[in-house]
C-alpha positions as a Markdown table, in Angstrom:
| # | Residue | x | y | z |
|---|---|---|---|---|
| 1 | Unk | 11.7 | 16.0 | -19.1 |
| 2 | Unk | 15.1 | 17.5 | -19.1 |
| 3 | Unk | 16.5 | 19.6 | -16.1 |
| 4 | Unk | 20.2 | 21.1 | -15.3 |
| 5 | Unk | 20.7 | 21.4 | -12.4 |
| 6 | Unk | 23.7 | 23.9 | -11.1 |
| 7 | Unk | 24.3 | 25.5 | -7.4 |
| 8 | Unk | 23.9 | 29.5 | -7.6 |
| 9 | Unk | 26.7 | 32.1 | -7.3 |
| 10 | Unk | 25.7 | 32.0 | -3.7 |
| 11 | Unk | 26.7 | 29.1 | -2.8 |
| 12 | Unk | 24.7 | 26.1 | -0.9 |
| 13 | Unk | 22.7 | 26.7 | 2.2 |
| 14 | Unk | 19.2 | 27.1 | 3.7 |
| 15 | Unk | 16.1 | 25.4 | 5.1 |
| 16 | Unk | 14.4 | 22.5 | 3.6 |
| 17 | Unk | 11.4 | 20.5 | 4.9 |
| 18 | Unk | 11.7 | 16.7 | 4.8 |
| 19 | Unk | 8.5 | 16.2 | 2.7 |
| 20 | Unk | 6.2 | 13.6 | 4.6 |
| 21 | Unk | 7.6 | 9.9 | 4.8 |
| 22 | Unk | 6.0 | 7.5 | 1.6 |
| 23 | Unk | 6.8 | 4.4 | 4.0 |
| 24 | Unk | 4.5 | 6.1 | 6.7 |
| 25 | Unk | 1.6 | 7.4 | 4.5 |
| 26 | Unk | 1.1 | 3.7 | 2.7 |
| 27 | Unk | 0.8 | 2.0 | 5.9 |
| 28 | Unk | -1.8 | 5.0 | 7.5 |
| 29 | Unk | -3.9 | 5.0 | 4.4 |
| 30 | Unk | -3.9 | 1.1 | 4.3 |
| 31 | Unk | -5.2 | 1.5 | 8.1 |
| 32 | Unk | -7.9 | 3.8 | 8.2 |
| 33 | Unk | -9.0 | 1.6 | 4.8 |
| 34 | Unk | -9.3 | -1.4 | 6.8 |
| 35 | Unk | -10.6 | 0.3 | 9.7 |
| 36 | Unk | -15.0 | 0.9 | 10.1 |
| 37 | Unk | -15.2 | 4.8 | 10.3 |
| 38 | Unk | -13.5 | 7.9 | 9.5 |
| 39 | Unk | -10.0 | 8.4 | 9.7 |
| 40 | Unk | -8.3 | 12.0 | 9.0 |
| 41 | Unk | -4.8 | 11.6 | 7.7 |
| 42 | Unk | -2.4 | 14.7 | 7.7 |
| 43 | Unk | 0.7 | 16.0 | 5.7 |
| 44 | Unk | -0.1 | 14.1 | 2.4 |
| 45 | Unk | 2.1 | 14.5 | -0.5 |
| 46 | Unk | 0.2 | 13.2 | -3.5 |
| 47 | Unk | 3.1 | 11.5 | -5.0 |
| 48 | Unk | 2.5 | 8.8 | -7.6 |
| 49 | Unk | 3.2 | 6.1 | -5.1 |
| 50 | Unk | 0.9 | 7.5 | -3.1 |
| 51 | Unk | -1.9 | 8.4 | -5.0 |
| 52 | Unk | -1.7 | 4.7 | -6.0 |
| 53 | Unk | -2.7 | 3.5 | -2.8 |
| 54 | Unk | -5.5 | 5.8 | -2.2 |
| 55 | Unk | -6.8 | 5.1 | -5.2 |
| 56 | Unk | -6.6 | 1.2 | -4.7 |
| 57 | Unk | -8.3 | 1.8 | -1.3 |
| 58 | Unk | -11.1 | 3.3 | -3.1 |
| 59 | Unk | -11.5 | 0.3 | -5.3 |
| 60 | Unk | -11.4 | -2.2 | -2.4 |
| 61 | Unk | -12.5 | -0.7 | 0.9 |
| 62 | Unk | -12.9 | 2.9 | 1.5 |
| 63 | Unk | -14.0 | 6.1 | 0.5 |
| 64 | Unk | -11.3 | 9.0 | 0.1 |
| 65 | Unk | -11.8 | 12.1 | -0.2 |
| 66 | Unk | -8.4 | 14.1 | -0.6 |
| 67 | Unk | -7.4 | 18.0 | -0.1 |
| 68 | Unk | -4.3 | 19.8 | -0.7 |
| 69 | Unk | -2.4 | 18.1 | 1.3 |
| 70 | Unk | -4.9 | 15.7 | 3.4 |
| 71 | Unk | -7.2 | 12.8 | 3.2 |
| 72 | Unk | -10.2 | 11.4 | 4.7 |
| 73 | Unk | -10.7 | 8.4 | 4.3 |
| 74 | Unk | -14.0 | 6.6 | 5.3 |
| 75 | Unk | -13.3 | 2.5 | 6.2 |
| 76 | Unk | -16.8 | 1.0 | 5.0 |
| 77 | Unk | -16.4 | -2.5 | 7.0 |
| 78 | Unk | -16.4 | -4.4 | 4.1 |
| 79 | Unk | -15.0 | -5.3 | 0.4 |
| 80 | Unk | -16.4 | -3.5 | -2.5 |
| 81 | Unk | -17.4 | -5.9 | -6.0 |
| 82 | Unk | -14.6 | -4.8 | -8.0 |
| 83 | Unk | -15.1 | -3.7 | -11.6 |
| 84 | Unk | -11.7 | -3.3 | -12.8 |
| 85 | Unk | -7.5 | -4.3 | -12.1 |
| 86 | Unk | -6.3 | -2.3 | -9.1 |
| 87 | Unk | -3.5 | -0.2 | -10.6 |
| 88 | Unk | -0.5 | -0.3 | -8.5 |
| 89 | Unk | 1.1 | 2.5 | -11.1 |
| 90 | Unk | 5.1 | 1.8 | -10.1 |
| 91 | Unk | 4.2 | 1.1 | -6.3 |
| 92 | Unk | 6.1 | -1.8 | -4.9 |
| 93 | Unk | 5.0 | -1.0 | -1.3 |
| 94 | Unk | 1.2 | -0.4 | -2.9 |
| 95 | Unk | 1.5 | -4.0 | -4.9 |
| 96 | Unk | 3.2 | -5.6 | -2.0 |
| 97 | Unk | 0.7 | -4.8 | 1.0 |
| 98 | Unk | -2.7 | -5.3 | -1.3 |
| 99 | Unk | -1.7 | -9.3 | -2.3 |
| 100 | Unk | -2.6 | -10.4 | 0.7 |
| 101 | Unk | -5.4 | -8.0 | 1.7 |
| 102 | Unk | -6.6 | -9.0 | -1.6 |
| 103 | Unk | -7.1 | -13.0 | -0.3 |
| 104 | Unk | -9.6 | -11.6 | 2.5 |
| 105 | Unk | -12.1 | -9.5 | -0.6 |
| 106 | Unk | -13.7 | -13.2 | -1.5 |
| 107 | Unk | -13.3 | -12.5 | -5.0 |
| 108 | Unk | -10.5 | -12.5 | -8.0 |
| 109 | Unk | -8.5 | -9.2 | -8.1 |
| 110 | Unk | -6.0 | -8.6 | -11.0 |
| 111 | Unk | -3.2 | -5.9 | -10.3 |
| 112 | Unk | -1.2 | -3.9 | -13.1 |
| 113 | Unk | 1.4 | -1.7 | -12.8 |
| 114 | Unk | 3.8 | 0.6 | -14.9 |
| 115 | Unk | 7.3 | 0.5 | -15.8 |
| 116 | Unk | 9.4 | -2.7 | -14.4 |
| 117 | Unk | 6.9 | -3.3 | -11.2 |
| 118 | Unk | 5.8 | -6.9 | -12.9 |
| 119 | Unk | 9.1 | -7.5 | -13.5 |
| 120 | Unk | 10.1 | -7.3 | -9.3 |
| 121 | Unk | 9.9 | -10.7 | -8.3 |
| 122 | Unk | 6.7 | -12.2 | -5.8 |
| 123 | Unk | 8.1 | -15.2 | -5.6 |
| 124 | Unk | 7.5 | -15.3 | -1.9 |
| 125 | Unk | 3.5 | -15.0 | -2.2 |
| 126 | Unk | 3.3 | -17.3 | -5.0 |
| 127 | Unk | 5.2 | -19.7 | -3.4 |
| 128 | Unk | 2.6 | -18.9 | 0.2 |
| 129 | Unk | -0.1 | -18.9 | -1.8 |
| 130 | Unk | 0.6 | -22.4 | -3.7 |
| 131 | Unk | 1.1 | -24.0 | -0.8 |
| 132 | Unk | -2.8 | -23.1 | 0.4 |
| 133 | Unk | -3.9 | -24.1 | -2.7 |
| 134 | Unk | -4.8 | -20.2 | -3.7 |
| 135 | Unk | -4.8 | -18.7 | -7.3 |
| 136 | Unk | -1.9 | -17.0 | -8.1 |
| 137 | Unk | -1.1 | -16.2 | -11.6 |
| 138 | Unk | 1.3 | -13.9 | -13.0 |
| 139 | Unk | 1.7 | -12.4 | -16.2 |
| 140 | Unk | 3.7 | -10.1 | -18.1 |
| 141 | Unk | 0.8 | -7.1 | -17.9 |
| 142 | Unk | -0.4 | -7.8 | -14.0 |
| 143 | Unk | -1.2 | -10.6 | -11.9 |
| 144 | Unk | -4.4 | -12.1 | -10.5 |
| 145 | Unk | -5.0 | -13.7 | -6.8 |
| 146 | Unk | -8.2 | -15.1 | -5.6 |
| 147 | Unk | -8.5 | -17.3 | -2.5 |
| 148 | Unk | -8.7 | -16.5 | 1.2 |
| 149 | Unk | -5.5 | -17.4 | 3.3 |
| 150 | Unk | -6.2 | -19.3 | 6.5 |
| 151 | Unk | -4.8 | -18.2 | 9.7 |
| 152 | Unk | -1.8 | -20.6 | 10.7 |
| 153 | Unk | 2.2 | -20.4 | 11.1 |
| 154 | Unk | 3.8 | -18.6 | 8.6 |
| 155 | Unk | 7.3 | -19.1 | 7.7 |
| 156 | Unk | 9.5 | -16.4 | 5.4 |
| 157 | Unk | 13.3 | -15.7 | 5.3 |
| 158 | Unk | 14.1 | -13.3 | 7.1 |
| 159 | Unk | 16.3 | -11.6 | 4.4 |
| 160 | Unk | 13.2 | -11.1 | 1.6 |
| 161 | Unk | 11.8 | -7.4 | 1.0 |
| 162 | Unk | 9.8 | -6.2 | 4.0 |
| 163 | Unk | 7.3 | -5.2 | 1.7 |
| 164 | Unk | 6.1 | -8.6 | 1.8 |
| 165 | Unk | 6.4 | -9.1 | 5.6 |
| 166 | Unk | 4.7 | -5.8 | 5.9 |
| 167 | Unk | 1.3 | -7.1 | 3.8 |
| 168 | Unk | 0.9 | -10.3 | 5.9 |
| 169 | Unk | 1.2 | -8.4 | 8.6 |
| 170 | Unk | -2.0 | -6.1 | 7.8 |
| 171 | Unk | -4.2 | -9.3 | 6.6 |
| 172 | Unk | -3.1 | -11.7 | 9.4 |
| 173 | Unk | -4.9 | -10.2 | 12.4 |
| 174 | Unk | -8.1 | -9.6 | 10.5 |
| 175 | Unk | -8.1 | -13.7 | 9.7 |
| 176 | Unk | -10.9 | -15.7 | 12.3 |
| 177 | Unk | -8.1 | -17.6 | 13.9 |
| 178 | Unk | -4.7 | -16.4 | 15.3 |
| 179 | Unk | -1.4 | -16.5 | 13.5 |
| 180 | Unk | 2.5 | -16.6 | 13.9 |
| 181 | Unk | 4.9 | -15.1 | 11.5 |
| 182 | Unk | 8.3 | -17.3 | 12.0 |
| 183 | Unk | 11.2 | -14.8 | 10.3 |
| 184 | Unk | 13.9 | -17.0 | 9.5 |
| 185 | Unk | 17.8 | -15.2 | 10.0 |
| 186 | Unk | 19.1 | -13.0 | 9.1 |
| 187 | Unk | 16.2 | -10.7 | 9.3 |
| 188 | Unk | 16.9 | -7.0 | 6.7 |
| 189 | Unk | 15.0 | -3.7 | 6.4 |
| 190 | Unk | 13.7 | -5.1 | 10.5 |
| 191 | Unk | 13.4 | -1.5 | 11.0 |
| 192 | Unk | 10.2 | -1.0 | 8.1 |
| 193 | Unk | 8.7 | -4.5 | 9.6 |
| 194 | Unk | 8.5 | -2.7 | 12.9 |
| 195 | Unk | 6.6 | -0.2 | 11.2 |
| 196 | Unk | 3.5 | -2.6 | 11.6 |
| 197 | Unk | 2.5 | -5.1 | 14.3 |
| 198 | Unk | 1.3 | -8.4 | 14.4 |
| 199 | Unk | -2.1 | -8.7 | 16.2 |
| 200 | Unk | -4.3 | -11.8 | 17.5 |
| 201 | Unk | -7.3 | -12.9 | 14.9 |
| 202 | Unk | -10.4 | -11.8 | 14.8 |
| 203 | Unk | -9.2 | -8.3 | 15.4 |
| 204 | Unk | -10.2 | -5.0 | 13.6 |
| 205 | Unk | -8.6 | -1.6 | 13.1 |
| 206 | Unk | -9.7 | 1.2 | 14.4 |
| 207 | Unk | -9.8 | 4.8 | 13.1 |
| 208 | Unk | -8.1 | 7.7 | 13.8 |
| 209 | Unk | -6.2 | 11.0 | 13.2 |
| 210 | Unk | -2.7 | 10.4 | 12.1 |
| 211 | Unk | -0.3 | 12.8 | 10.5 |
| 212 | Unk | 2.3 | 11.4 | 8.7 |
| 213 | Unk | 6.3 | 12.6 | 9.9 |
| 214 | Unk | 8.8 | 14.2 | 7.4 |
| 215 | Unk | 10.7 | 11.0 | 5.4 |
| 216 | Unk | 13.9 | 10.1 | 6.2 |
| 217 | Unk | 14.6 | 8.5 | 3.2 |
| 218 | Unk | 14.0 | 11.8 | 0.9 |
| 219 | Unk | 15.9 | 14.1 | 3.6 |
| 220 | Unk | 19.0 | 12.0 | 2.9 |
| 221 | Unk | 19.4 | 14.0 | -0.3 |
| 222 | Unk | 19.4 | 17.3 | 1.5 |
| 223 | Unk | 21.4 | 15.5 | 4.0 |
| 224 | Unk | 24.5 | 14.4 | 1.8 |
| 225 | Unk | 24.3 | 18.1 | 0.2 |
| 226 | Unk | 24.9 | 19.7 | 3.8 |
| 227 | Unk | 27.4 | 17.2 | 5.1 |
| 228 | Unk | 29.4 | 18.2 | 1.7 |
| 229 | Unk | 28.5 | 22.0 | 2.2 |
| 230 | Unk | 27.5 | 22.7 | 5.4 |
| 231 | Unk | 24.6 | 25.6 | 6.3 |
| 232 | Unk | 21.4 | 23.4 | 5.2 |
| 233 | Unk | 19.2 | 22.9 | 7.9 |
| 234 | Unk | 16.3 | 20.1 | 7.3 |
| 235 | Unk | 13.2 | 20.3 | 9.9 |
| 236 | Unk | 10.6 | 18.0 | 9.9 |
| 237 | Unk | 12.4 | 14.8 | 11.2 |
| 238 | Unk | 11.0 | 13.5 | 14.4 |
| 239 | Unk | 14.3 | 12.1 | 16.3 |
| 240 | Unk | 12.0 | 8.6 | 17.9 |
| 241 | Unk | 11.4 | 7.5 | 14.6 |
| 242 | Unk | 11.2 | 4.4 | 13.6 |
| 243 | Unk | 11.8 | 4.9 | 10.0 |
| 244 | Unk | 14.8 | 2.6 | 9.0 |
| 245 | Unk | 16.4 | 5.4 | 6.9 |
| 246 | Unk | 17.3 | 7.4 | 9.8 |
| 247 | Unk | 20.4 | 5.9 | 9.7 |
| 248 | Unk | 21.8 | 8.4 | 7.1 |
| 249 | Unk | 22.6 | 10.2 | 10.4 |
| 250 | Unk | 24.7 | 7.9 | 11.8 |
| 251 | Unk | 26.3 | 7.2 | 8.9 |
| 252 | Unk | 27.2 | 10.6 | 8.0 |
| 253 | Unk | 28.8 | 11.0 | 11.3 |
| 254 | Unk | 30.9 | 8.0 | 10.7 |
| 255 | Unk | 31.7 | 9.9 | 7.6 |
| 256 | Unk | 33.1 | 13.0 | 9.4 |
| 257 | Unk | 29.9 | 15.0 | 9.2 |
| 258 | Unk | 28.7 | 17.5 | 11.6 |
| 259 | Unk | 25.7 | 18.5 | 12.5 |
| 260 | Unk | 23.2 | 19.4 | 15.4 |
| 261 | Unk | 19.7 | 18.5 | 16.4 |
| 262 | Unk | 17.0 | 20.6 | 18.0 |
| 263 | Unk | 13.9 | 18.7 | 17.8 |
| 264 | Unk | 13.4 | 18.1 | 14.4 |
| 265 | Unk | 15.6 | 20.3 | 13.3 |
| 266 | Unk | 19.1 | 19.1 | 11.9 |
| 267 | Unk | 21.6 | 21.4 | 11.0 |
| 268 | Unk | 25.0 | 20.7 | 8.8 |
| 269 | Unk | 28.1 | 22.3 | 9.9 |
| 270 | Unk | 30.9 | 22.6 | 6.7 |
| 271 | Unk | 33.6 | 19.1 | 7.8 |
| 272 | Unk | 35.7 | 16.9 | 6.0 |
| 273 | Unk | 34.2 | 14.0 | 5.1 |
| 274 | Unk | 35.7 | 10.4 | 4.9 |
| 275 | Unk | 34.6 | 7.3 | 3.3 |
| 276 | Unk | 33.2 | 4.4 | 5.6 |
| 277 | Unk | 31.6 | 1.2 | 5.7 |
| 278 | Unk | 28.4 | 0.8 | 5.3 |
| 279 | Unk | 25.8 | -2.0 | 5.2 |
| 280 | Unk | 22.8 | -1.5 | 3.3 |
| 281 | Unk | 20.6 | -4.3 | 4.5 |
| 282 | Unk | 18.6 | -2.1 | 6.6 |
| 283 | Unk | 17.7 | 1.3 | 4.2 |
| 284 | Unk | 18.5 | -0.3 | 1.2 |
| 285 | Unk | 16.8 | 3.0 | -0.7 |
| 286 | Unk | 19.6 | 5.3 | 0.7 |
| 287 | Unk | 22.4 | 3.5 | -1.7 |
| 288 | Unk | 22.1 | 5.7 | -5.0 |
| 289 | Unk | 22.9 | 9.4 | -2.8 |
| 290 | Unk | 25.2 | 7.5 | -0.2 |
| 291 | Unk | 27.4 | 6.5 | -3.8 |
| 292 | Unk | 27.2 | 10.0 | -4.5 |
| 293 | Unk | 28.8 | 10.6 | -0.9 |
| 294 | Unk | 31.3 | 8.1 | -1.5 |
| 295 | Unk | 33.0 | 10.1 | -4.5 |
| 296 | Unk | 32.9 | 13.8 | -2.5 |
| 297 | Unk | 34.4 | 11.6 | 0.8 |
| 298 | Unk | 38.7 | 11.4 | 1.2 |
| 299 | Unk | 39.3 | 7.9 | 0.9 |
| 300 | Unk | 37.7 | 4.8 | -0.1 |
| 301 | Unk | 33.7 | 4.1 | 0.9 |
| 302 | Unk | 32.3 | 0.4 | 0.4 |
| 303 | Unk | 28.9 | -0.2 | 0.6 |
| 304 | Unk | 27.5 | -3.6 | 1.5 |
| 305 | Unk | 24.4 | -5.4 | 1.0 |
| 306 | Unk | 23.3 | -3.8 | -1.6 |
| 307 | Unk | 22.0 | -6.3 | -4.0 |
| 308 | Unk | 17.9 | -5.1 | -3.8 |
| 309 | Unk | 19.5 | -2.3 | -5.4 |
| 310 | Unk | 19.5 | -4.1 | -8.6 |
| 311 | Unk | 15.3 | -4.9 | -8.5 |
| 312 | Unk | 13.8 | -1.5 | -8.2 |
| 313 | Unk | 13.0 | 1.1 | -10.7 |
| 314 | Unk | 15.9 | 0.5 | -12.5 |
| 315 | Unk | 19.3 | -1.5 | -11.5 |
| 316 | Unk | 19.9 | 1.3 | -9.2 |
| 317 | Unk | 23.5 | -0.2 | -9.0 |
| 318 | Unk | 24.5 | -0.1 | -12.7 |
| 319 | Unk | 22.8 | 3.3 | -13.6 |
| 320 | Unk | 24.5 | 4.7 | -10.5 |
| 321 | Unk | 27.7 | 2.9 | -12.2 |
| 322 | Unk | 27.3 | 4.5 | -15.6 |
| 323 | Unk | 26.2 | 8.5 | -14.8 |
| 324 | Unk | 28.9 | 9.0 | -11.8 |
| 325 | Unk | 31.6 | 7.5 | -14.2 |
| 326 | Unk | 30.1 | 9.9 | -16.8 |
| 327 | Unk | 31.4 | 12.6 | -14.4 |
| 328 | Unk | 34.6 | 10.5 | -13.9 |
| 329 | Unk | 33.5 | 8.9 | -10.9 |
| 330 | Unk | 35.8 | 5.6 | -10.0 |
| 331 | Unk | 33.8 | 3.0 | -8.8 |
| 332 | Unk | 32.9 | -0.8 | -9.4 |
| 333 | Unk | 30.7 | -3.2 | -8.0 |
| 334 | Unk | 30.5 | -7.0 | -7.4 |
| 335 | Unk | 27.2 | -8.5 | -6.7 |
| 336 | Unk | 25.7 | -6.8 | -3.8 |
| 337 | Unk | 29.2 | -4.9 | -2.8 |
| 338 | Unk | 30.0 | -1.5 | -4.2 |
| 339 | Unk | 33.1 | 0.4 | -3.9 |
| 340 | Unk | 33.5 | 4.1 | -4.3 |
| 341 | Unk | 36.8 | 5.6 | -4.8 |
| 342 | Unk | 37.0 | 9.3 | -3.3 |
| 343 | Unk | 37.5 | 11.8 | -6.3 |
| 344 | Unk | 36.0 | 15.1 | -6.0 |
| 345 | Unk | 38.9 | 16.9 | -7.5 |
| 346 | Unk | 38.4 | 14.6 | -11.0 |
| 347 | Unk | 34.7 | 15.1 | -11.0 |
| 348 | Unk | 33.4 | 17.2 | -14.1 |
| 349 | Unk | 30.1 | 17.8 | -16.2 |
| 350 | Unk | 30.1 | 15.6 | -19.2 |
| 351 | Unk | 29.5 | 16.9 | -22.8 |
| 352 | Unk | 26.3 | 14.7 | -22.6 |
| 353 | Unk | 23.4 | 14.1 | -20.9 |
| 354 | Unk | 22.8 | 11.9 | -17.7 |
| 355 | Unk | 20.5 | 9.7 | -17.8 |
| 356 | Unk | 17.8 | 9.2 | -15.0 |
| 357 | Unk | 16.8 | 5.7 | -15.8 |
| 358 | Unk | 13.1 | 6.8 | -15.2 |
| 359 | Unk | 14.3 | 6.4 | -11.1 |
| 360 | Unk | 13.2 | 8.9 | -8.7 |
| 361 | Unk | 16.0 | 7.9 | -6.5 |
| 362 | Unk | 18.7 | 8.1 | -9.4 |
| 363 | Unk | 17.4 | 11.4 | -10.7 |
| 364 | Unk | 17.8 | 12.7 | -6.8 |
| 365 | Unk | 21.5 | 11.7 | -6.1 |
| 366 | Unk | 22.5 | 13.4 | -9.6 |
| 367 | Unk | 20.9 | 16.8 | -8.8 |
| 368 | Unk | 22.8 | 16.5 | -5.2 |
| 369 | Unk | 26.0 | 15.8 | -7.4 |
| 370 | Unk | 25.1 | 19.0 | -9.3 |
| 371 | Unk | 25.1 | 21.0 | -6.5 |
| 372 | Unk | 27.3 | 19.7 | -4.2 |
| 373 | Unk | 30.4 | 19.2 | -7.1 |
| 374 | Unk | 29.7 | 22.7 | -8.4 |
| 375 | Unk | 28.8 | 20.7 | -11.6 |
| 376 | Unk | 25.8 | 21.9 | -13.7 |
| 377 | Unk | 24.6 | 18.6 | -15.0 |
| 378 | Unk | 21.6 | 18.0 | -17.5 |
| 379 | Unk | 19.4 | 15.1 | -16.5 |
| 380 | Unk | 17.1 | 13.6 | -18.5 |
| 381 | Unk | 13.6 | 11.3 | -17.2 |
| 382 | Unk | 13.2 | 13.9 | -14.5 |
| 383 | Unk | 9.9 | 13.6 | -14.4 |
| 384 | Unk | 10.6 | 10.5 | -12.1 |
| 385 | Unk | 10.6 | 12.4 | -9.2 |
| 386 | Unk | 7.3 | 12.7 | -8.9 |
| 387 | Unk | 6.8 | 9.1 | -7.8 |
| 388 | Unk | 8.0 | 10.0 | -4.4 |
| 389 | Unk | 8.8 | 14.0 | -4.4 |
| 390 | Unk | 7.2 | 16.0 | -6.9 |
| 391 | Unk | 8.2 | 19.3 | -5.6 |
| 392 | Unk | 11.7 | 17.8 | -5.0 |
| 393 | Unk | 13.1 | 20.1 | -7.9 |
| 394 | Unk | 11.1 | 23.3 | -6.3 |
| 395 | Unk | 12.5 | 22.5 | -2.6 |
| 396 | Unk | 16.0 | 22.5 | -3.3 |
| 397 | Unk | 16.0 | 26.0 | -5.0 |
| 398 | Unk | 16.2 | 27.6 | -1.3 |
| 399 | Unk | 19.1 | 26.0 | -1.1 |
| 400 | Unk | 20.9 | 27.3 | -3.6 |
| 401 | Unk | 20.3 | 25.3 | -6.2 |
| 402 | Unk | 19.5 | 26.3 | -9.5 |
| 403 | Unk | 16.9 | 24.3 | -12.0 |
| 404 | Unk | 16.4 | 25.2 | -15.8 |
| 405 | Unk | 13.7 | 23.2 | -17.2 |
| 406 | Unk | 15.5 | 22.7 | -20.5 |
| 407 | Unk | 13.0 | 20.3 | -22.7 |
């Protein structure tokens, strides 16, 4: 899908709701799955992401039933015989926290997935899982797991994905026999970790009512655009979260930005912005938009830490590279460092088209570039969005954006 995206004659400013946080929702659904008895789980967006993990809760554990925005799910107290792969889609988190939930079913399950999911490495399970003498093959369309992990000390580097902390930390406490998880410095993404909590054996979850809080991590878009334009207020945003990408706050401020809080309101005041620097080993998903920042900011921005860039829905690094140079962007990156040269008076549309790199987060920071550069830009793979905000397109028109579906 093409869109051009352009800001109207107007000018930038409104209200946008932070759309309910993905990092949240996996965990809550996972949860109430796990749990015995009905859980009611509010402000749902059925993104792909998701969708996936209710639907592999279905397969395994629980029974869902969804509504517009909403879903009940139903934990059953045990594993359901499994018929068919659990489809991950392009779900890191969904892949990530089923592996080992998977070890406690007492059967084989085989995941697939889409795009380059299979290609993100697992190294740390399969390494955990050898080591018990568990099944653990991977292959180019999925992999397969089978064995039951025994509770134990548990040792993992501190610096992998949190994904993977984040799924033994669902399966430990439900193992017969308690368990330690030995992180080994330097710990990243601590904040998402913290998102979950490490409990004795021979526990069980409970249900409950939960609804999920506005995402961080998606109102960092919005976020950039005020900082650059001012007048865009983004509610939704519960200030004692402990969502890791709430740092796009802080780091905005270091950039200059000005804004005010009132409950979970945040509104952006019109300021010159400066670049900063910033370490990415904590909300390593608010890289693509905060390179974006880094060409509208006076001065020089370098951004650290930012090497799990490189192993998500695309090499977030180099297809940031390529479409912000396409606009004559100046920046360059070594490794897991990238440095972002202030511009905004070069910037221009191209004579081409950008190219999303089928990447959500890619197609995001572009449309903010649109708007917030005055530069109508033609996107392609915009249907990405939909992994994580599939109204994203329809949110920002409020704020003076303006979308042309275009092909």
């Amino acid at each position: 899908m093409l869109v051009t995206i352009r800001p109207a004659p107007g000018g930038i400013g409104g209200v946008i709701a932070a759309p309910p946080s993905k990092s949240m929702a996996h965990r809550a659904v996972l949860c109430a799955a796990l749990a015995v008895g009905r859980s009611h789980i509010t402000h749902l967006e059925f993104s792909k992401d998701i969708s996936a993990t209710l639907s592999a809760a279905a397969q395994l554990c629980a029974a869902v039933d969804t509504g517009a925005d909403d879903a009940t799910v139903q934990g059953l107290g045990h594993f359901l015989p499994l018929t068919a792969p659990v489809d991950c889609c392009e779900s890191g988190s969904t892949l990530r926290f089923l592996i080992p939930i998977a070890s406690l079913t007492g059967q084989p399950v085989t995941f697939t997935g889409r795009g380059r999911l299979m290609e993100r490495p697992q190294s740390v399970y399969e390494t955990l899982y050898r080591k018990q003498n568990l099944r653990f093959e991977q292959f180019p369309a999925g992999l397969t797991v089978e064995g039951a992990l025994t509770p134990g000390d548990y040792r993992l580097a501190g610096n992998v994905s949190s994904q993977f902390i984040s799924g033994l930390l669902f399966a430990l406490p439900l193992l017969p026999g308690d368990s330690q998880l030995h992180l080994i410095p330097p710990v990243e993404s601590r904040s998402y970790i913290d998102t979950t909590l490490l409990l004795p054996g021979g526990q069980q979850y409970h249900p409950c009512d939960y609804n999920v809080e506005g995402d961080y991590s998606q109102a960092a878009f919005p976020a950039v655009l005020g900082a650059v334009c001012g007048g865009v207020t983004i509610t939704g945003l519960a200030p004692d979260t402990l969502q890791g990408d709430a740092a796009i706050l802080d780091i905005l401020r270091r950039c200059g930005a000005v804004f005010t809080r009132k409950g979970d309101s945040v509104t952006f005041a019109k300021a010159p912005l400066h670049g900063v620097d910033i370490d990415l080993a904590d909300c390593p998903d608010l890289g693509p938009v905060l390179m974006v920042l880094g060409l509208l900011c006076e001065g020089t921005t370098v951004i650290r830490n930012a090497q799990r860039l490189r192993l998500k829905e695309s090499d977030r690094i180099a297809a940031m590279e390529a479409e912000l140079r396409a606009c004559g962007g100046v920046l360059e990156s070594d490794g897991g460092t990238i440095t972002v040269h202030g511009c905004a008076e070069h910037l221009h549309a191209p004579e081409g088209i950008l190219h999303g790199h089928n990447d959500h987060r890619v197609v995001m920071s572009l449309a903010v570039l649109a708007a917030a550069a005055k530069l109508p830009l033609t996107v392609d793979d915009a249907e990405a969005i939909t992994k994580s905000w599939p109204n994203f397109f329809e949110a920002i028109k409020p704020l003076g954006a303006e979308v042309e579906h275009v092909g």
